[in-house]
C-alpha positions in Angstrom: 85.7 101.7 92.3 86.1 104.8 94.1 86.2 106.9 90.6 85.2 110.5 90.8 82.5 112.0 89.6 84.1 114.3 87.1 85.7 111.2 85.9 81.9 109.2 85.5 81.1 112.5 83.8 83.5 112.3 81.2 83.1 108.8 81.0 79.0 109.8 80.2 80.0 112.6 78.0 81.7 109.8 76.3 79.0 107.2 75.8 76.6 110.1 74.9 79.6 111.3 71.9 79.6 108.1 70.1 76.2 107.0 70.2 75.3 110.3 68.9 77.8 109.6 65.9 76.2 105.8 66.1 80.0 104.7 66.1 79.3 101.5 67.8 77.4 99.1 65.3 76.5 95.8 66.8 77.7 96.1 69.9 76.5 96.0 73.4 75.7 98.6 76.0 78.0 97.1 78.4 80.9 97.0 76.5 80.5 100.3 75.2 80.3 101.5 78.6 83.0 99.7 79.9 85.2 100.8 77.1 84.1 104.4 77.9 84.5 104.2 81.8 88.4 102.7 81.0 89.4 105.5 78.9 87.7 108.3 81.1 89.8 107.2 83.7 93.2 106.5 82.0 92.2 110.1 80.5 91.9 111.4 84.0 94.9 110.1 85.3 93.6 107.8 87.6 93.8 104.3 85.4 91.9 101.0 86.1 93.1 97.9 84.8 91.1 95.6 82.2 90.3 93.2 85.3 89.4 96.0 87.8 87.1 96.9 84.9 86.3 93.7 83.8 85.4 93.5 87.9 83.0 96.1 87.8 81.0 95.6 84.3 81.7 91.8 83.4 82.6 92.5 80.0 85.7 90.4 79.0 89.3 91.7 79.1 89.4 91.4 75.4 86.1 93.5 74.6 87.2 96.2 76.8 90.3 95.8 75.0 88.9 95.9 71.3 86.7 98.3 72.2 89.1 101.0 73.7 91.3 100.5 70.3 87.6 101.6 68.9 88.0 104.7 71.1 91.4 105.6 70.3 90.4 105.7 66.5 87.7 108.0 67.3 89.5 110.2 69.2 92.3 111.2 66.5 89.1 112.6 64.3 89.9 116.0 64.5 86.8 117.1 65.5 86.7 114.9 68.4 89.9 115.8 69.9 89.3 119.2 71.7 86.8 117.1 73.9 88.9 114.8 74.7 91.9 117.5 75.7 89.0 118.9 77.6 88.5 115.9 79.9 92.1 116.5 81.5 94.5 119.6 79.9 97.5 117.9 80.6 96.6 114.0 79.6 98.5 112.3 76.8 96.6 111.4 74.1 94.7 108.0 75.1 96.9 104.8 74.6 96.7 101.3 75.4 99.8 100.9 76.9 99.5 98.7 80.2 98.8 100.6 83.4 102.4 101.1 85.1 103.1 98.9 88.1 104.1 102.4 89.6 100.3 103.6 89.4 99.2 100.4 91.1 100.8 100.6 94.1 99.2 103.6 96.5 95.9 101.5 95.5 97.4 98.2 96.2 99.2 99.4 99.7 95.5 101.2 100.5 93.4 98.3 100.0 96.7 96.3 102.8 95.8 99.2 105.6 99.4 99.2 106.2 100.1 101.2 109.6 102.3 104.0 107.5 100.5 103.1 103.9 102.0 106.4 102.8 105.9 105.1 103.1 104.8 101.2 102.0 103.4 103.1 98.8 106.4 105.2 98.0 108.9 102.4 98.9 107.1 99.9 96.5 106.9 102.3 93.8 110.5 103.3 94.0 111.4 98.9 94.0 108.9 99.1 90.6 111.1 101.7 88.6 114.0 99.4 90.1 112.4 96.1 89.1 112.6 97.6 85.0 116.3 96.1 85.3 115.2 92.9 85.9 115.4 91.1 82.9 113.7 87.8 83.5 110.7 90.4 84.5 110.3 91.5 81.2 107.1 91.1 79.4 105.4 90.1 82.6 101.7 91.6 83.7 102.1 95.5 85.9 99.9 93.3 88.3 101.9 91.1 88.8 105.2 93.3 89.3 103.4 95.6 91.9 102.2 93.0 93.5 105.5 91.3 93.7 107.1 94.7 94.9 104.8 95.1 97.8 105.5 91.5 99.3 108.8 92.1 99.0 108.9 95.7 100.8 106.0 94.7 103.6 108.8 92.1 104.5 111.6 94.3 104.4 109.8 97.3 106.0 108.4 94.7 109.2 104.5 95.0 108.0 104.8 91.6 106.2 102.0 90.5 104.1 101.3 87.1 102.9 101.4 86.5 99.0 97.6 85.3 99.6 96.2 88.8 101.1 98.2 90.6 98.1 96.9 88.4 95.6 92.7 89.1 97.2 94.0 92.7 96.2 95.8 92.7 93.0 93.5 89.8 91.8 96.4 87.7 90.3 97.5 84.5 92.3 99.9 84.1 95.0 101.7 81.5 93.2 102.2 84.5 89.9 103.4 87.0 92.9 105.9 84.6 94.3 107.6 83.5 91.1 107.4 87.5 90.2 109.8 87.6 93.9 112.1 84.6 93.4 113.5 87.3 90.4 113.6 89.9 92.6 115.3 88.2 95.5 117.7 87.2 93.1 118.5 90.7 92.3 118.1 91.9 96.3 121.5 93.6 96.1 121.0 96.0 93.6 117.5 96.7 93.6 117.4 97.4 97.9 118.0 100.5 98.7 120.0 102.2 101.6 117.9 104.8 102.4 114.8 102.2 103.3 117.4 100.4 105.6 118.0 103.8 107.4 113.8 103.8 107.5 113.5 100.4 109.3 114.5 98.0 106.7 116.3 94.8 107.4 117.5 92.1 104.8 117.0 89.1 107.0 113.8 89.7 107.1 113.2 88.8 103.1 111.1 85.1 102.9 113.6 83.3 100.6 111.0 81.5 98.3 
């Protein structure tokens, strides 16, 4: 998963804090761990999803999920919280908040080896702030959204990618990816922007379904 080792570390340092507290009763290593490797990373501002972790551990979304909620309440003891500030100075207190579609994107756009990954990553993060005014978007998985995002800017940009390669990376379908673009293609006109036509951009070269 390409996580560093300061993160694993804190992720250890984790573990090793509540099973010295014996804070997990009942449940298994695994999920414990997985809980612990999804905070350490959200903590060191380099988030995994619930799938990328459910990927790695095979410990179901929901577990991860209960168990970081376990996590948060363990944190907000006061004497647990200048360890946690320790892991990363300037991280927000842990949350379960869904990773942004912003954050996914560099990853996404890395694992596409587009020829200038650098400009596909900033170009699809800039259409993900944009895609927040898309109302019939709303409520819909960050997966998803980045996903969507990048087939729509690998089109535009002339480094098209099919909604079946996306999908091998973001692990969501390509069917979820292309209804996610059908509402962005709707909205073409006001979430394009000028500047990526100046960069190489053209319109016609959007798939229209």
């Amino acid at each position: 998963m390409n996580i560093s080792k300061t993160t694993q570390d804190a992720a250890k340092h984790i573990f090793k804090m509540t099973d010295d507290a014996k804070y997990f009763k009942g449940k298994s290593t695994e999920v414990i761990i997985a809980g612990c490797i999804f905070i350490a990373c959200r903590q060191s501002n380099a988030p995994r999803t619930f799938r990328e972790i459910f990927a790695l551990t095979k410990v179901p979304k929901k577990e991860i999920g209960r168990t970081f909620k376990m996590l948060e309440k363990f944190f907000q003891d006061d004497k647990n919280k200048p360890f946690i500030r320790a892991i990363n100075q300037d991280a927000p207190p842990p949350t379960l908040s869904a990773t942004n579609a912003t954050e996914l994107c560099a990853r996404y756009c890395s694992g596409l080896r587009f020829n200038n990954n650098h400009l596909m990553a900033r170009i699809s993060s800039e259409l993900c702030e944009k895609s927040s005014s898309v109302k019939d978007l709303a409520g819909r998985s960050p997966l998803s959204v980045a996903a969507a995002c990048i087939y729509m800017i690998s089109h535009l940009m002339g480094e098209s990618r099919s909604s079946k390669q996306i999908a091998a990376v973001a692990g969501v379908s390509d069917g979820t990816i292309k209804t996610a673009y059908r509402f962005l293609y709707q909205e073409r006109a006001s979430l394009i922007d000028e500047d990526w036509l100046t960069k190489g951009g053209r319109l016609d070269r959007l798939p229209v379904n």
